[in-house]
C-alpha positions, 0 to 999 in steps of 0.5 A: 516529462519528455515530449515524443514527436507527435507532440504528446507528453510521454511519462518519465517515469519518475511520476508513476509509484511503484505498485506493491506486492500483494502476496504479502497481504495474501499469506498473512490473510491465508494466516488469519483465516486460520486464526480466526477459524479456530478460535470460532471452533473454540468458541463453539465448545464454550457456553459463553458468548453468542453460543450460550444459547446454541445460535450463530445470531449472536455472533452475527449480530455482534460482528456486523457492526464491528465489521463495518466500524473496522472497515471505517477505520481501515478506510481512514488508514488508507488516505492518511487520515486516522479518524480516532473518532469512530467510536464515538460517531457511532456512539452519537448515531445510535443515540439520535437513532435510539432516541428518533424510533418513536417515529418509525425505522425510516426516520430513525435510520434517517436522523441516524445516519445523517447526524453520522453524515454531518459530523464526516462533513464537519471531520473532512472539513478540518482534515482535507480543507484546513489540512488538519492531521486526521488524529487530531481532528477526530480527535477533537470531534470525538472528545466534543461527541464525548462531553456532549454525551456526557451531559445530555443524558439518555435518550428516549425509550427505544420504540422499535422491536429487535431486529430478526435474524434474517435482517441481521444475517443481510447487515452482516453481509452488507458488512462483508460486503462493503468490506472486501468492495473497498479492499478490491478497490484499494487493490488496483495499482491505479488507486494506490498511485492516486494514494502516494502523494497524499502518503509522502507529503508532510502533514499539512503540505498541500498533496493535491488529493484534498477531494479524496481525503474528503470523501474517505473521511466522510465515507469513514464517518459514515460506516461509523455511523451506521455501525452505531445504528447496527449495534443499537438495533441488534442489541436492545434490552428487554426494559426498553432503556438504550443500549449505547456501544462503548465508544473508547472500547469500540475505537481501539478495536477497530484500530485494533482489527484494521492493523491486524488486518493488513492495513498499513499505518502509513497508508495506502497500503493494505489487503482484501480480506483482512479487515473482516478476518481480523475483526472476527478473530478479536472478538471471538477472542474477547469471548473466549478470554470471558468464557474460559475465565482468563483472569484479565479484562478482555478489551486488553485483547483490543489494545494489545492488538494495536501493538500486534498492528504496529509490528505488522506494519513495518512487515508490510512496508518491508516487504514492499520495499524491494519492489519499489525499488526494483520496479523503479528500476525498471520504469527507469530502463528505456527512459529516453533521458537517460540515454541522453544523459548516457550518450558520450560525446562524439570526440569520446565515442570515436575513441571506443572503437574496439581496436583502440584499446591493449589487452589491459582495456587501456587506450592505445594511440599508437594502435589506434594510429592505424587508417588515421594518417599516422606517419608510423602507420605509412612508414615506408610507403604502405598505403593504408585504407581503413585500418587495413595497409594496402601495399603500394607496386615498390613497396616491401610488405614488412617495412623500410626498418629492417625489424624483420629481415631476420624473419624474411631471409631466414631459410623454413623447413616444409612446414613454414618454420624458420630452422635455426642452426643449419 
């Protein structure tokens, strides 16, 4: 840090992280777009799927929630904080959900919603408190979620009726929504700098952003949550029973659909419109794997999309490597240390004088003699001023050696040539 004269501190430099390029994420997410509209156009040519019935409400009531449970995932990605526990957060917050509808929408949104809320509070707790690394920690809470469900049962009948398609269309664009707001966010280079300490510490080595992992945490615990609410309002059965989401399937999808999307494992890094491009391009393809008849399980499509993820990652943080170092670089330049640092001494500087160094580059000090008082520069009573000898009233302009008297005395023809032989 270097003090200017008004007394302010200036940056060094050093402090600032390099800002990313962004066209990467924009190519791919121009890619994915192409992706994922052809597979809807394949879709629509099958009689599987949300379009058994000729409706888009089936695909929009299965995409809000997979949008949002991704966007969960994307934004614990972001902070450095994994949180493995999406799935089951929103396997919790549709059961109490399920379970409090006989007490009407409100107060089922409430419980819902707020036991998602409590288990965030409880997950950033570990992970930005206690600096637990964010897989383990939701790894523990979600393994808790799942032995409690286990051994709790089913909920009550679920009291409320199916929710109609102009609510699910206004989720599906909330989704969307609360999707490329966060992506536009986490755009701007002033948040990504705010992210970089938290990416280059070590796990459980103090980074200075516990009150931003906390709050990413808990915001991805809640779109956890109400991704949970979603699935069991948009899907329930004709019986009446509960219509709980898979919560292993629904975590690797979201991990799934986040890598596709662009967001980086190592965090901080990641697009806009990916999140909601990739998580429709993976479940429309689970679909069509199950309407053509693909002979395979279609949530290996899920699990395959992690390993897809892994590769883009390493594409991502390959493409961002030139520009960190070329804007480091450039942050360097116009540094005020380093031109201290530069500076040579000024014994040094007067010896890099153009005129003291041969054609070879090399230092000449008999050269360099001339105007400092040399006894060879004042050889026979020339006066010298500068580096340019001055000739004193009896003194011989070609010097007392006699080197060039041949020169002096030999006769020239009209155009100032010596002739030599006559």
């Amino acid at each position: 840090m270097i003090r200017t004269d008004s007394g302010r501190a200036a940056p060094s430099g050093d402090d600032d992280t390099p800002s990313d390029r962004m066209a990467v994420h924009l190519v791919w997410e121009i890619g994915l777009l192409l992706l994922a509209g052809g597979v809807l156009f394949a879709l629509t040519q099958t009689d599987a799927g949300p379009f058994a019935d000729g409706s888009w409400t089936g695909l929009f009531a299965a995409l809000a929630p997979v949008i949002m449970l991704t966007s969960a995932m994307a934004v614990s990605l972001r902070i450095g904080a994994v949180n493995l526990a999406v799935g089951p957060i929103a396997l919790f917050a549709a059961w109490m959900f399920t379970d409090a509808s006989s007490s009407g929408s409100i107060m089922a949104l409430g419980v819902g919603l707020g036991v998602a809320a409590f288990v965030g509070i409880v997950l950033a707790t570990l992970t930005a408190w206690l600096r637990a690394p964010g897989w383990a920690a939701s790894g523990a809470v979600g393994g808790a979620i799942g032995l409690w469900a286990g051994g709790t049962g089913d909920p009550s009948q679920f009291m409320l009726s199916e929710l109609p398609g102009t609510a699910v269309l206004a989720a599906l664009g909330a989704a969307i929504g609360v999707s490329l707001f966060f992506g536009l966010v986490g755009a701007f280079s002033g948040v990504r700098a705010r992210l970089a300490p938290i990416r280059r510490t070590p796990a459980g080595e103090r980074h200075g952003r516990g009150g931003l992992v906390f709050f990413g945490v808990l915001l991805s615990s809640t779109l956890a949550g109400a991704a949970g609410v979603v699935a069991a309002w948009t899907a329930v059965p004709e019986g009446g029973a509960a219509a709980l989401p898979d919560p292993i399937l629904l975590t690797v999808l979201a991990l799934g659909a986040a890598l596709v999307g662009g967001t980086s494992l190592m965090g901080r890094r990641g697009g806009v419109f990916g999140t909601v491009l990739a998580s429709t391009l993976l479940l429309g393809l689970m679909w069509l794997a199950e309407g053509r008849g693909w002979g395979f399980n279609p949530s290996w499509i899920a699990l395959g999309a992690i390993v897809a993820g892994f590769l883009i990652t390493r594409l991502v943080e390959v493409m961002n490597t030139a520009d960190e170092s070329e804007t480091a670089s450039t942050r360097r330049a116009g540094n005020l240390a380093d031109l201290r640092e530069d500076d040579p001494p000024a014994a040094e500087r007067d010896r890099t004088d153009a005129a003291a160094f041969d054609e070879r580059g090399e230092y000449d000090e008999d050269f360099a003699g001339l105007g400092t008082g040399d006894p060879w520069t004042n050889t026979g009573g020339i006066r010298t001023t500068g580096s340019i000898p001055k000739q004193g009233a009896a003194a011989d302009p070609f010097g007392a050696s006699g080197v060039f008297d041949d020169l002096r005395d030999a006769p020239r023809d009209g155009y100032g040539s010596p002739r030599h032989g006559r």
